[in-house]
TILO-65271 format. One line per 4 residues: number of its first residue (from 1); their letters; for each residue x, y, z of N, C-alpha, C. Coordinates in steps of 0.2 Angstrom, whole numbers. Layout:
% TILO-65271
NUM	a	X,Y,Z,X,Y,Z,X,Y,Z ~ ...;
This chain:
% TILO-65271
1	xxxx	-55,-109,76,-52,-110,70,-47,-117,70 ~ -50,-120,65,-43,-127,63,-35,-126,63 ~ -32,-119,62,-26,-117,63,-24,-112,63 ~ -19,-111,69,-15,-103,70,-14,-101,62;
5	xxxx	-15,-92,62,-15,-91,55,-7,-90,54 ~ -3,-91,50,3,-91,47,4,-81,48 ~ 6,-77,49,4,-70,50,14,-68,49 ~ 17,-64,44,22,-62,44,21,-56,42;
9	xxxx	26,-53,40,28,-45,38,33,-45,32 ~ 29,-41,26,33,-42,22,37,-34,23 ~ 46,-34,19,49,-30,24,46,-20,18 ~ 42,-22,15,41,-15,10,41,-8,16;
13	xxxx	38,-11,21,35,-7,27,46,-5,30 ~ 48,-8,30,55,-6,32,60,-3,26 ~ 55,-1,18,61,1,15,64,10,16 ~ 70,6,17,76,13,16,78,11,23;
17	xxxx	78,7,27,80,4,34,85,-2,32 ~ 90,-4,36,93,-9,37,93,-16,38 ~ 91,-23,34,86,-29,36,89,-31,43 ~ 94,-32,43,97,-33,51,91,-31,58;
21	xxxx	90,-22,57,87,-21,62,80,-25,61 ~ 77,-22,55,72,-23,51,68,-31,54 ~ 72,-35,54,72,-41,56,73,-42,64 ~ 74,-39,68,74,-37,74,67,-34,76;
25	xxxx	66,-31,74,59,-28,75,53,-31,75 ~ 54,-35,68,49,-42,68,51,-44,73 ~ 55,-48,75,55,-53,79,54,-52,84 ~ 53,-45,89,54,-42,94,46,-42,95;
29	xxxx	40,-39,89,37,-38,88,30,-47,90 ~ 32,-51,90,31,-56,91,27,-61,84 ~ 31,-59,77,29,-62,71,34,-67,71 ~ 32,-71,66,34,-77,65,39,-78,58;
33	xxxx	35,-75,55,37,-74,47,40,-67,44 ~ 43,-69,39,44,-61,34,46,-64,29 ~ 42,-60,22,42,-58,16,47,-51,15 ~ 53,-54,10,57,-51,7,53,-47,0;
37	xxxx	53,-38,0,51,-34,-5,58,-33,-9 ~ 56,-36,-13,61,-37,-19,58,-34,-26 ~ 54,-30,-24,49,-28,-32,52,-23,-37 ~ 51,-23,-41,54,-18,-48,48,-14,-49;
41	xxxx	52,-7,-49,47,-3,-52,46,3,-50 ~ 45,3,-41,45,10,-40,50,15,-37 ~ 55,10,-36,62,13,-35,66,11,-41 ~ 66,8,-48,70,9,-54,71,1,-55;
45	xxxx	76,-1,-57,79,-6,-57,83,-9,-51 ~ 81,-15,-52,84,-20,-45,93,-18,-45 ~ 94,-19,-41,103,-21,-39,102,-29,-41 ~ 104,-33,-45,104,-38,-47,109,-42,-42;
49	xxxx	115,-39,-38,117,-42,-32,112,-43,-27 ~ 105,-41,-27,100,-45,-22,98,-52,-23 ~ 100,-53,-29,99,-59,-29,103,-65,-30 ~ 110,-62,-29,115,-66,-29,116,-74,-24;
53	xxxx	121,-77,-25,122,-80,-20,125,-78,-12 ~ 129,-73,-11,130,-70,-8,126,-66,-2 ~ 122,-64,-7,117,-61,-4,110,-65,0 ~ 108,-71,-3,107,-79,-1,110,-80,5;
57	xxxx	116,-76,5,120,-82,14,118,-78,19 ~ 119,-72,17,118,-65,21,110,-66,25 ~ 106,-67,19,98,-65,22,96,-75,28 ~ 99,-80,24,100,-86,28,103,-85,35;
61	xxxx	108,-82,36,111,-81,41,107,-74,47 ~ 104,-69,43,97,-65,47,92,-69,49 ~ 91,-74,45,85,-77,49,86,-82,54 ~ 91,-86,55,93,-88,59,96,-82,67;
65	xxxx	98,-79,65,99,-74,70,95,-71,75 ~ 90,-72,70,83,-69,72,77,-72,72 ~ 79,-78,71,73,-86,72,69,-83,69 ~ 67,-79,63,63,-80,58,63,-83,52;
69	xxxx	57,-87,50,57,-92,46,51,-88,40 ~ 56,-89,34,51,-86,26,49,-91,23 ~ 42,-89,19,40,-95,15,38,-91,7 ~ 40,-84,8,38,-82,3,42,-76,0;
73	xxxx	45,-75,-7,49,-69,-10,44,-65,-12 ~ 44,-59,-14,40,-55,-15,47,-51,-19 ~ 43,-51,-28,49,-51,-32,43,-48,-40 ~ 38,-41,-37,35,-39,-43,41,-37,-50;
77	xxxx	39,-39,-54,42,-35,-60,38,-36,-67 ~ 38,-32,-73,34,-34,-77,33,-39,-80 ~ 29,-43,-81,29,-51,-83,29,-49,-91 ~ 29,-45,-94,28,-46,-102,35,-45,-103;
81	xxxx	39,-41,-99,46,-37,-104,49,-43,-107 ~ 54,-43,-112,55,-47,-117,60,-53,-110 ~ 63,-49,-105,67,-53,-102,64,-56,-95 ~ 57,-58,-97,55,-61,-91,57,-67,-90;
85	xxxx	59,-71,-95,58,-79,-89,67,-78,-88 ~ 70,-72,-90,78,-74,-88,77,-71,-80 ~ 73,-66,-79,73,-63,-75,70,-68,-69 ~ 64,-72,-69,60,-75,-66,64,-82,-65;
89	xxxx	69,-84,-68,76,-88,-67,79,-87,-61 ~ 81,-80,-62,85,-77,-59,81,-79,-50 ~ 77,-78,-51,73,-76,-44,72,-84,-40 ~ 71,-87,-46,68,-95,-44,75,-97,-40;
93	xxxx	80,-94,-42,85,-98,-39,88,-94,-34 ~ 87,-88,-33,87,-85,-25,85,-87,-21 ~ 75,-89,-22,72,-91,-18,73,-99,-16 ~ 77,-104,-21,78,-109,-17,85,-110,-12;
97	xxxx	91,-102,-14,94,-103,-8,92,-100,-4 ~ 88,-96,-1,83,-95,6,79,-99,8 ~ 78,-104,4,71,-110,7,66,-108,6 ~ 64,-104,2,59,-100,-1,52,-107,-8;
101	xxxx	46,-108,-7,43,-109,-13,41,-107,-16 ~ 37,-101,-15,33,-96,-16,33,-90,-19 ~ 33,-88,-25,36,-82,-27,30,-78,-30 ~ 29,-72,-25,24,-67,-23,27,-60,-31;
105	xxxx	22,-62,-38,24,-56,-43,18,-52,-46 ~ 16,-46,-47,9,-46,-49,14,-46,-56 ~ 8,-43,-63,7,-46,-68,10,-41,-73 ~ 6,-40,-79,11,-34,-82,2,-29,-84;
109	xxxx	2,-25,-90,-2,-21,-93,-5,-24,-96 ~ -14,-25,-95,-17,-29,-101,-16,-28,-107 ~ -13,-23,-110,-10,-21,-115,-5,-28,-119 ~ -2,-32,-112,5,-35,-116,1,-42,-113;
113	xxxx	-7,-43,-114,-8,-48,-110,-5,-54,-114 ~ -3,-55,-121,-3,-62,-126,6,-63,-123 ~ 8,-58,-120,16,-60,-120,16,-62,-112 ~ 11,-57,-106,10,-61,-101,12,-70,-101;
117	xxxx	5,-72,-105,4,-77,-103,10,-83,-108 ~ 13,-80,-112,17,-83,-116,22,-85,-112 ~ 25,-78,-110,30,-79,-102,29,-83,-96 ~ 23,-83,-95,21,-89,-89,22,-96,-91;
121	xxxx	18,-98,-97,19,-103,-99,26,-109,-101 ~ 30,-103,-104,38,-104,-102,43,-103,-96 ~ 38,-101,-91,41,-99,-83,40,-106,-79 ~ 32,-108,-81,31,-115,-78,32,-122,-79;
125	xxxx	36,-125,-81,42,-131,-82,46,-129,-76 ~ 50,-123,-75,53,-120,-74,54,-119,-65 ~ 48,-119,-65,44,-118,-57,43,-125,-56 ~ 40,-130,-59,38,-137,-58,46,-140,-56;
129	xxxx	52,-141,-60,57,-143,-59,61,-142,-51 ~ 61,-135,-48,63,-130,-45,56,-134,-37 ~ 51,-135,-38,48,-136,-33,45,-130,-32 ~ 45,-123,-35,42,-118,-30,34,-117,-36;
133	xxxx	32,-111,-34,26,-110,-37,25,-100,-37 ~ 24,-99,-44,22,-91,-43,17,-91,-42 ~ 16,-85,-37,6,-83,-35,5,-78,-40 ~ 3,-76,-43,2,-70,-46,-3,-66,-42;
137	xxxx	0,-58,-41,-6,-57,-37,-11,-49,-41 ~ -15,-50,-37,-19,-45,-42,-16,-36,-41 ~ -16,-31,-46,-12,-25,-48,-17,-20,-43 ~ -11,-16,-43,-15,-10,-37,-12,-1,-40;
141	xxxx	-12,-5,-46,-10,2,-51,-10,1,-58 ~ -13,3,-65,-12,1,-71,-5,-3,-73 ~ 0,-3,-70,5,-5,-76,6,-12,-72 ~ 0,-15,-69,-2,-22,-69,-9,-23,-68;
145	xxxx	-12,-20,-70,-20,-20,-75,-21,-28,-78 ~ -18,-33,-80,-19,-38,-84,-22,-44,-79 ~ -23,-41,-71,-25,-46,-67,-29,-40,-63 ~ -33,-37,-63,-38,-34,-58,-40,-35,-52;
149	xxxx	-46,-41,-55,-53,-44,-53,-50,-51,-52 ~ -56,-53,-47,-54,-62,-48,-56,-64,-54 ~ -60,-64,-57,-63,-67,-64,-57,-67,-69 ~ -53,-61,-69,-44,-63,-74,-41,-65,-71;
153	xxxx	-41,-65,-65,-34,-69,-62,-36,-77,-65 ~ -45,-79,-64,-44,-86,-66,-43,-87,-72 ~ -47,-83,-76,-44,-83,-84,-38,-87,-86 ~ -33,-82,-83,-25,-81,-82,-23,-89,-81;
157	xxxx	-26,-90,-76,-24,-97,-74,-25,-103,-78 ~ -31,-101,-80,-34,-108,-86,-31,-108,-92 ~ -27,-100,-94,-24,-103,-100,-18,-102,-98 ~ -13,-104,-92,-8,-104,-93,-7,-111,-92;
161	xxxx	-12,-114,-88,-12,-122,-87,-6,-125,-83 ~ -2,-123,-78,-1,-126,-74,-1,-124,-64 ~ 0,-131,-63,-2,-130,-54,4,-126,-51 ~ 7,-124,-55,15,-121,-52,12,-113,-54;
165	xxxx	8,-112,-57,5,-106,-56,-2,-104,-50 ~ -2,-99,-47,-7,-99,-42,-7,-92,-38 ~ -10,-91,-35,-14,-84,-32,-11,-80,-24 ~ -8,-76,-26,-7,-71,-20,-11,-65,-20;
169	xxxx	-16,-66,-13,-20,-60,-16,-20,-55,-12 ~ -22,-49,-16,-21,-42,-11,-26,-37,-11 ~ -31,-37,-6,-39,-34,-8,-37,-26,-7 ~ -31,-23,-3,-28,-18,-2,-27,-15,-13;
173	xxxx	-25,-18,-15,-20,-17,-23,-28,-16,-24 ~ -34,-21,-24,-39,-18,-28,-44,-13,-25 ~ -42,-11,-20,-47,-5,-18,-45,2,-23 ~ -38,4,-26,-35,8,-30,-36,7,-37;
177	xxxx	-33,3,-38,-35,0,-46,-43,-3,-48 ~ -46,-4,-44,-54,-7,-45,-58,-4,-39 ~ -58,3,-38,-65,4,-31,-71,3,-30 ~ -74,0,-38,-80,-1,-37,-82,-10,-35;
181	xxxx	-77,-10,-34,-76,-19,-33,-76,-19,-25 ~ -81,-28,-23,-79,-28,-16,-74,-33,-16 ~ -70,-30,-11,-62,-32,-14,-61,-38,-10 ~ -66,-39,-3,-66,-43,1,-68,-50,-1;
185	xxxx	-73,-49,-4,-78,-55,-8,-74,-57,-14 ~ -69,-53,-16,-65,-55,-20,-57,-61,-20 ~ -59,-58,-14,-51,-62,-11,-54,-68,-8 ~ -62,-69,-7,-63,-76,-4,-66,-79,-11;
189	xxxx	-65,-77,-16,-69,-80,-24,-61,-83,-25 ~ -55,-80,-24,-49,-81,-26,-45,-90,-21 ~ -48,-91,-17,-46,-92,-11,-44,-100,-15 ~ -47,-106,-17,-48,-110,-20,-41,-114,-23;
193	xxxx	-37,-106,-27,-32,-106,-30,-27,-100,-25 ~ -28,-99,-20,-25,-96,-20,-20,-98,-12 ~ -11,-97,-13,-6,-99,-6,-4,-95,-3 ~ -5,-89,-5,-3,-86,1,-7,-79,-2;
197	xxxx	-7,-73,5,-11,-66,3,-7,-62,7 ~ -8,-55,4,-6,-50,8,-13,-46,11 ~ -9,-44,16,-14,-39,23,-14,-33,22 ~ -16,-27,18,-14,-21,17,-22,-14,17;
201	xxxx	-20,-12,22,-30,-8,23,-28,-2,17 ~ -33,2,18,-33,7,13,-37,14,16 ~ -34,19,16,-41,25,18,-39,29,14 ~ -45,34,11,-43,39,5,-42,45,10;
205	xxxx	-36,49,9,-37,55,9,-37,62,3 ~ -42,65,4,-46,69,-1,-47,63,-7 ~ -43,63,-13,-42,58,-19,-38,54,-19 ~ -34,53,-13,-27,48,-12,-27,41,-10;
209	xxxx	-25,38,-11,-24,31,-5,-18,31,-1 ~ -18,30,5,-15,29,7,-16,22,13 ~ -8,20,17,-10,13,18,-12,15,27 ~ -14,12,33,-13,13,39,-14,6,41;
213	xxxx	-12,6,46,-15,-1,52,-20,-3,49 ~ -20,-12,50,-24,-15,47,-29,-13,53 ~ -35,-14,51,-42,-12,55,-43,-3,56 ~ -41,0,51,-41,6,52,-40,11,46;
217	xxxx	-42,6,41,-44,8,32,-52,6,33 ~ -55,4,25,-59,3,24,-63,-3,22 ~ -57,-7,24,-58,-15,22,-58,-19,28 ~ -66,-22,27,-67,-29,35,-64,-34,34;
221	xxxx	-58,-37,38,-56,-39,36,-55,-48,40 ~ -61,-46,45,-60,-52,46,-64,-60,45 ~ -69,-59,37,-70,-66,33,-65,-67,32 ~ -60,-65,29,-55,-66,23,-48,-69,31;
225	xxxx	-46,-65,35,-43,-69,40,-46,-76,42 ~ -53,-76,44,-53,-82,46,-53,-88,41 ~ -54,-87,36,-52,-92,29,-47,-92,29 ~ -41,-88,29,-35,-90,27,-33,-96,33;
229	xxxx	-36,-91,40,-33,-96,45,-34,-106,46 ~ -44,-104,42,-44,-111,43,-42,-116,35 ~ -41,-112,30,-37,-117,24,-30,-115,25 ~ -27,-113,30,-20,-114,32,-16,-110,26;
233	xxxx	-17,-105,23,-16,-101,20,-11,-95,22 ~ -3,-95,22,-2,-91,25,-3,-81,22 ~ 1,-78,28,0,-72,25,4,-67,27 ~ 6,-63,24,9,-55,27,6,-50,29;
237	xxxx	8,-45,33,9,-39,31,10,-33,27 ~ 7,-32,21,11,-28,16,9,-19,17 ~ 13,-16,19,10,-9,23,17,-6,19 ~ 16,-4,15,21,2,11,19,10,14;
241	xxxx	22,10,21,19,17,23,24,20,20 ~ 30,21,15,35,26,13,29,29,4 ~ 24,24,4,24,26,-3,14,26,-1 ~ 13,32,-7,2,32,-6,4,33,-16;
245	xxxx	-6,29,-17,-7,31,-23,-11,37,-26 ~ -9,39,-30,-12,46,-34,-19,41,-36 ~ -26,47,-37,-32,45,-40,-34,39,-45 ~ -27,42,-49,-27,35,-55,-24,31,-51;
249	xxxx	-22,28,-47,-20,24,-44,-12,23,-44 ~ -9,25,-50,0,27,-48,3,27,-41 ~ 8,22,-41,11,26,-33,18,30,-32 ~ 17,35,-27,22,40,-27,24,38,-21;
253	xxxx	33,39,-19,39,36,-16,39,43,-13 ~ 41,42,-7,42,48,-1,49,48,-2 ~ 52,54,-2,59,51,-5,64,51,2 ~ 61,52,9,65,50,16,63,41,17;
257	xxxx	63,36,21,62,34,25,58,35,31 ~ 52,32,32,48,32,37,51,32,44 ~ 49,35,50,53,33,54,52,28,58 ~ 55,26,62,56,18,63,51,17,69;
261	xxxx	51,23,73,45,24,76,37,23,76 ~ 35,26,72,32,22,67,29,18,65 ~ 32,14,61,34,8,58,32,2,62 ~ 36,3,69,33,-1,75,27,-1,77;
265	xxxx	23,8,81,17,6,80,12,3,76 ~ 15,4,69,10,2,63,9,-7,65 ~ 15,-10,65,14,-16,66,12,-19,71 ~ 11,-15,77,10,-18,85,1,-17,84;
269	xxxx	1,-13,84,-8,-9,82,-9,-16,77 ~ -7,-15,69,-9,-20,66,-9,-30,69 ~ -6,-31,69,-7,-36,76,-11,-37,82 ~ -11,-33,85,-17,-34,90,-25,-33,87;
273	xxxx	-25,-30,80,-31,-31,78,-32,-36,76 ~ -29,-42,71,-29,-45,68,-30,-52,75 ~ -22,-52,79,-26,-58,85,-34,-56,89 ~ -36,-51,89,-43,-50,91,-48,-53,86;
277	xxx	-46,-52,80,-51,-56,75,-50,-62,77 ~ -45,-66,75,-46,-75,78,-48,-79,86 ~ -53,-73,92,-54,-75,97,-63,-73,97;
Protein backbone atom coordinates (compact mmCIF):
# COMPACT_ATOMS: atom_id res chain seq x y z
CA UNK A 1 0.00 0.00 0.00
CA UNK A 2 1.11 3.64 -0.78
CA UNK A 3 0.39 4.70 2.89
CA UNK A 4 -0.01 3.60 6.55
CA UNK A 5 -3.65 3.72 7.02
CA UNK A 6 -4.68 6.68 9.34
CA UNK A 7 -6.48 3.96 11.90
CA UNK A 8 -8.13 5.84 15.43
CA UNK A 9 -10.88 5.22 17.88
CA UNK A 10 -13.66 7.09 18.12
CA UNK A 11 -14.48 7.34 21.98
CA UNK A 12 -18.64 6.02 21.51
CA UNK A 13 -16.90 2.47 22.51
CA UNK A 14 -15.62 4.43 26.04
CA UNK A 15 -19.15 5.93 26.78
CA UNK A 16 -20.03 6.35 30.43
CA UNK A 17 -15.95 5.99 31.27
CA UNK A 18 -13.71 8.88 32.03
CA UNK A 19 -11.72 10.43 28.63
CA UNK A 20 -8.63 10.87 30.72
CA UNK A 21 -8.45 7.07 31.02
CA UNK A 22 -10.20 6.55 27.91
CA UNK A 23 -7.50 8.17 26.14
CA UNK A 24 -4.91 6.19 28.01
CA UNK A 25 -6.22 3.09 26.75
CA UNK A 26 -5.88 4.27 23.23
CA UNK A 27 -2.62 5.25 23.54
CA UNK A 28 -1.53 2.09 25.44
CA UNK A 29 -3.33 0.19 22.85
CA UNK A 30 -0.92 1.36 20.07
CA UNK A 31 -3.59 3.98 17.98
CA UNK A 32 -2.63 7.04 16.74
CA UNK A 33 -5.83 8.95 16.57
CA UNK A 34 -9.34 9.38 18.33
CA UNK A 35 -12.60 10.76 17.33
CA UNK A 36 -14.48 12.60 19.94
CA UNK A 37 -18.45 11.16 20.22
CA UNK A 38 -20.23 14.16 20.65
CA UNK A 39 -23.57 12.88 19.07
CA UNK A 40 -27.23 14.03 20.02
CA UNK A 41 -29.83 11.71 20.35
CA UNK A 42 -29.36 8.70 22.14
CA UNK A 43 -28.55 9.84 25.45
CA UNK A 44 -31.12 13.32 25.15
CA UNK A 45 -29.49 16.59 24.69
CA UNK A 46 -25.95 17.62 24.62
CA UNK A 47 -24.43 19.35 27.87
CA UNK A 48 -23.62 22.35 25.67
CA UNK A 49 -20.52 22.85 28.03
CA UNK A 50 -18.92 20.05 25.70
CA UNK A 51 -18.45 22.47 23.60
CA UNK A 52 -17.30 25.30 25.35
CA UNK A 53 -14.03 26.77 25.41
CA UNK A 54 -13.12 25.40 28.50
CA UNK A 55 -13.77 22.28 27.62
CA UNK A 56 -11.44 22.93 24.22
CA UNK A 57 -8.37 23.35 26.89
CA UNK A 58 -9.13 20.34 28.75
CA UNK A 59 -9.48 17.76 25.70
CA UNK A 60 -6.14 19.81 24.02
CA UNK A 61 -4.38 19.28 26.99
CA UNK A 62 -5.51 15.14 26.94
CA UNK A 63 -4.06 14.88 23.78
CA UNK A 64 -0.99 16.04 24.44
CA UNK A 65 -0.72 14.09 27.61
CA UNK A 66 -1.26 11.30 25.76
CA UNK A 67 0.45 12.06 22.42
CA UNK A 68 -2.80 11.50 20.58
CA UNK A 69 -3.56 13.51 17.58
CA UNK A 70 -7.44 14.18 16.24
CA UNK A 71 -8.54 15.06 12.82
CA UNK A 72 -12.05 14.49 13.35
CA UNK A 73 -15.31 15.47 15.68
CA UNK A 74 -17.99 13.29 15.59
CA UNK A 75 -20.96 15.65 16.52
CA UNK A 76 -24.38 13.71 14.97
CA UNK A 77 -27.58 15.78 15.60
CA UNK A 78 -30.61 16.35 13.42
CA UNK A 79 -29.62 18.51 10.45
CA UNK A 80 -33.32 19.64 9.66
CA UNK A 81 -34.31 20.92 13.43
CA UNK A 82 -34.93 24.64 12.92
CA UNK A 83 -31.62 25.30 15.15
CA UNK A 84 -29.30 23.73 12.97
CA UNK A 85 -26.77 26.03 11.52
CA UNK A 86 -26.75 27.74 15.14
CA UNK A 87 -25.96 24.46 16.41
CA UNK A 88 -23.49 23.41 13.62
CA UNK A 89 -21.72 26.96 14.64
CA UNK A 90 -21.56 25.83 17.68
CA UNK A 91 -19.55 22.95 16.80
CA UNK A 92 -17.38 24.51 14.00
CA UNK A 93 -15.96 26.48 16.52
CA UNK A 94 -15.03 23.56 19.04
CA UNK A 95 -13.63 21.88 16.49
CA UNK A 96 -11.20 24.63 15.51
CA UNK A 97 -10.15 25.02 19.14
CA UNK A 98 -9.02 21.24 19.19
CA UNK A 99 -7.28 21.43 15.65
CA UNK A 100 -10.00 19.56 14.37
CA UNK A 101 -11.42 19.97 10.20
CA UNK A 102 -13.50 17.41 9.87
CA UNK A 103 -16.89 17.34 11.36
CA UNK A 104 -18.14 13.53 11.22
CA UNK A 105 -22.85 14.33 11.38
CA UNK A 106 -25.19 12.04 9.79
CA UNK A 107 -28.39 13.65 8.29
CA UNK A 108 -31.95 14.05 9.52
CA UNK A 109 -35.43 12.18 8.25
CA UNK A 110 -36.23 12.10 4.59
CA UNK A 111 -39.24 13.50 5.76
CA UNK A 112 -37.42 16.88 6.51
CA UNK A 113 -35.17 16.27 3.42
CA UNK A 114 -36.08 20.31 1.65
CA UNK A 115 -34.92 21.77 5.24
CA UNK A 116 -31.84 19.12 5.31
CA UNK A 117 -30.48 20.47 2.44
CA UNK A 118 -31.57 24.22 3.06
CA UNK A 119 -29.43 23.97 6.36
CA UNK A 120 -26.44 22.58 4.64
CA UNK A 121 -26.52 25.16 2.13
CA UNK A 122 -26.37 27.98 4.88
CA UNK A 123 -23.90 25.69 6.95
CA UNK A 124 -21.34 25.83 3.96
CA UNK A 125 -19.94 29.45 3.65
CA UNK A 126 -19.65 28.88 7.07
CA UNK A 127 -17.31 25.57 6.80
CA UNK A 128 -15.51 27.26 3.78
CA UNK A 129 -14.44 30.51 6.06
CA UNK A 130 -13.57 28.19 9.21
CA UNK A 131 -11.41 25.85 6.89
CA UNK A 132 -13.07 22.65 8.08
CA UNK A 133 -15.47 20.43 6.16
CA UNK A 134 -18.80 18.33 7.20
CA UNK A 135 -18.79 14.43 6.03
CA UNK A 136 -22.06 13.70 6.19
CA UNK A 137 -22.43 10.10 6.93
CA UNK A 138 -24.85 7.69 5.83
CA UNK A 139 -27.91 6.65 8.80
CA UNK A 140 -28.05 3.34 10.69
CA UNK A 141 -31.56 4.05 12.11
CA UNK A 142 -34.77 5.94 10.40
CA UNK A 143 -34.37 9.26 12.06
CA UNK A 144 -31.41 9.69 9.58
CA UNK A 145 -33.12 7.96 6.62
CA UNK A 146 -32.37 11.04 4.23
CA UNK A 147 -28.86 9.69 3.38
CA UNK A 148 -29.09 5.64 3.28
CA UNK A 149 -27.50 4.60 0.05
CA UNK A 150 -24.68 6.04 -1.70
CA UNK A 151 -26.80 7.17 -4.56
CA UNK A 152 -28.53 10.07 -1.96
CA UNK A 153 -25.56 10.67 -0.21
CA UNK A 154 -24.56 11.99 -3.88
CA UNK A 155 -27.74 13.47 -4.63
CA UNK A 156 -27.37 15.35 -1.34
CA UNK A 157 -24.08 16.60 -2.42
CA UNK A 158 -24.96 17.92 -6.03
CA UNK A 159 -27.64 19.96 -4.49
CA UNK A 160 -26.07 21.39 -1.81
CA UNK A 161 -22.97 22.41 -4.05
CA UNK A 162 -20.27 22.93 -1.98
CA UNK A 163 -16.53 21.23 -1.58
CA UNK A 164 -16.85 21.90 2.22
CA UNK A 165 -19.45 19.32 2.01
CA UNK A 166 -18.38 15.61 1.88
CA UNK A 167 -18.65 11.89 2.96
CA UNK A 168 -18.05 10.03 6.17
CA UNK A 169 -18.95 6.67 5.47
CA UNK A 170 -20.24 3.79 7.78
CA UNK A 171 -21.07 0.44 5.89
CA UNK A 172 -21.77 -0.80 9.82
CA UNK A 173 -25.04 2.29 9.91
CA UNK A 174 -26.14 0.51 6.51
CA UNK A 175 -26.17 -3.00 7.33
CA UNK A 176 -29.33 -1.93 10.02
CA UNK A 177 -30.94 0.77 8.18
CA UNK A 178 -30.42 -0.85 4.45
CA UNK A 179 -29.74 -4.88 4.75
CA UNK A 180 -30.47 -5.61 1.44
CA UNK A 181 -27.60 -3.35 0.36
CA UNK A 182 -23.96 -4.37 -0.07
CA UNK A 183 -22.83 -1.99 2.15
CA UNK A 184 -19.10 -2.85 1.18
CA UNK A 185 -19.52 -1.89 -2.42
CA UNK A 186 -21.17 0.89 -1.12
CA UNK A 187 -18.54 2.63 0.72
CA UNK A 188 -16.17 2.06 -2.18
CA UNK A 189 -18.89 3.94 -4.72
CA UNK A 190 -18.77 6.62 -1.89
CA UNK A 191 -14.93 6.77 -1.83
CA UNK A 192 -14.29 9.66 -4.56
CA UNK A 193 -16.06 12.17 -2.11
CA UNK A 194 -15.50 10.64 0.63
CA UNK A 195 -12.53 11.99 3.96
CA UNK A 196 -12.80 10.12 6.37
CA UNK A 197 -14.97 6.65 7.42
CA UNK A 198 -15.93 4.60 10.28
CA UNK A 199 -14.83 0.89 11.07
CA UNK A 200 -17.93 -0.80 12.67
CA UNK A 201 -18.80 -4.78 12.00
CA UNK A 202 -22.33 -5.88 12.66
CA UNK A 203 -23.70 -9.57 13.58
CA UNK A 204 -27.51 -10.35 14.14
CA UNK A 205 -28.52 -11.70 17.09
CA UNK A 206 -32.06 -13.54 16.51
CA UNK A 207 -33.59 -10.00 15.03
CA UNK A 208 -30.95 -7.55 16.72
CA UNK A 209 -27.86 -5.98 15.60
CA UNK A 210 -25.39 -5.86 17.57
CA UNK A 211 -21.53 -4.44 17.11
CA UNK A 212 -18.38 -6.97 17.89
CA UNK A 213 -14.53 -6.78 16.82
CA UNK A 214 -13.95 -5.69 13.54
CA UNK A 215 -13.49 -9.12 11.56
CA UNK A 216 -16.06 -10.73 13.44
CA UNK A 217 -19.54 -9.38 12.14
CA UNK A 218 -20.62 -9.70 8.77
CA UNK A 219 -18.89 -7.31 6.73
CA UNK A 220 -15.36 -8.07 4.62
CA UNK A 221 -13.81 -5.64 5.18
CA UNK A 222 -10.70 -5.70 3.82
CA UNK A 223 -11.40 -3.95 -0.09
CA UNK A 224 -12.62 -0.90 1.69
CA UNK A 225 -9.28 -0.84 4.24
CA UNK A 226 -7.18 -1.24 1.53
CA UNK A 227 -8.75 1.98 -0.38
CA UNK A 228 -8.83 3.91 2.44
CA UNK A 229 -5.22 3.14 3.11
CA UNK A 230 -4.07 3.77 -0.50
CA UNK A 231 -6.23 7.16 -1.04
CA UNK A 232 -4.90 8.13 2.40
CA UNK A 233 -8.24 8.45 3.75
CA UNK A 234 -8.28 8.35 7.41
CA UNK A 235 -10.49 6.36 9.80
CA UNK A 236 -11.89 5.21 13.03
CA UNK A 237 -13.19 2.83 15.04
CA UNK A 238 -16.73 3.38 15.82
CA UNK A 239 -17.81 0.24 18.13
CA UNK A 240 -20.79 1.40 20.41
CA UNK A 241 -20.67 -1.86 22.56
CA UNK A 242 -22.96 0.12 25.33
CA UNK A 243 -25.86 0.35 22.76
CA UNK A 244 -27.44 -2.67 19.67
CA UNK A 245 -30.33 -1.91 17.34
CA UNK A 246 -33.87 -3.28 17.60
CA UNK A 247 -35.33 -4.99 13.88
CA UNK A 248 -36.37 -1.66 12.78
CA UNK A 249 -33.09 -0.59 13.22
CA UNK A 250 -33.68 1.89 16.46
CA UNK A 251 -30.98 1.95 18.95
CA UNK A 252 -31.20 0.92 22.60
CA UNK A 253 -28.67 2.27 25.38
CA UNK A 254 -27.57 -0.32 28.18
CA UNK A 255 -28.15 1.76 30.83
CA UNK A 256 -24.60 0.53 32.80
CA UNK A 257 -21.46 1.12 31.11
CA UNK A 258 -19.44 -1.59 29.36
CA UNK A 259 -16.77 -2.71 31.32
CA UNK A 260 -13.48 -1.54 30.57
CA UNK A 261 -12.26 -5.02 30.31
CA UNK A 262 -13.80 -5.40 27.53
CA UNK A 263 -13.59 -2.52 25.79
CA UNK A 264 -9.88 -3.37 25.63
CA UNK A 265 -10.24 -6.60 24.26
CA UNK A 266 -12.61 -5.23 21.57
CA UNK A 267 -10.01 -2.79 20.47
CA UNK A 268 -6.80 -5.06 20.63
CA UNK A 269 -8.73 -8.03 18.68
CA UNK A 270 -10.02 -5.19 16.38
CA UNK A 271 -6.59 -4.06 15.55
CA UNK A 272 -4.66 -7.07 15.06
CA UNK A 273 -7.32 -7.94 12.46
CA UNK A 274 -7.32 -4.90 10.63
CA UNK A 275 -3.03 -4.73 10.72
CA UNK A 276 -3.37 -8.45 9.24
CA UNK A 277 -5.34 -7.00 6.46
CA UNK A 278 -2.57 -4.41 5.30
CA UNK A 279 0.23 -7.41 5.09
Amino acid sequence: MSNPLKLGVNTSIFDGHDMDLAFAIIRELGYDYVELAYNQGYVGDLDDSLFSPANAQRIRALLDKHQLKTLALGCTFNLARPEAVEYMLTRIGFAQAIGVKLLNACTAKREDYAALVGHLRQIAPHLEQAGCCLLIENGGDHNYDAFALAAEGEQLLREVGSAAVAFNGDAGNMVSLRSDADAIKQMLQLLPQMRHCHIKDVYKQGIEFHFPPIGQGILEYQPLIKSLAVHDIPCTLEIPLRMHRLADSMPVRSDTPVELERIVEVLRESKRYIDGLQH
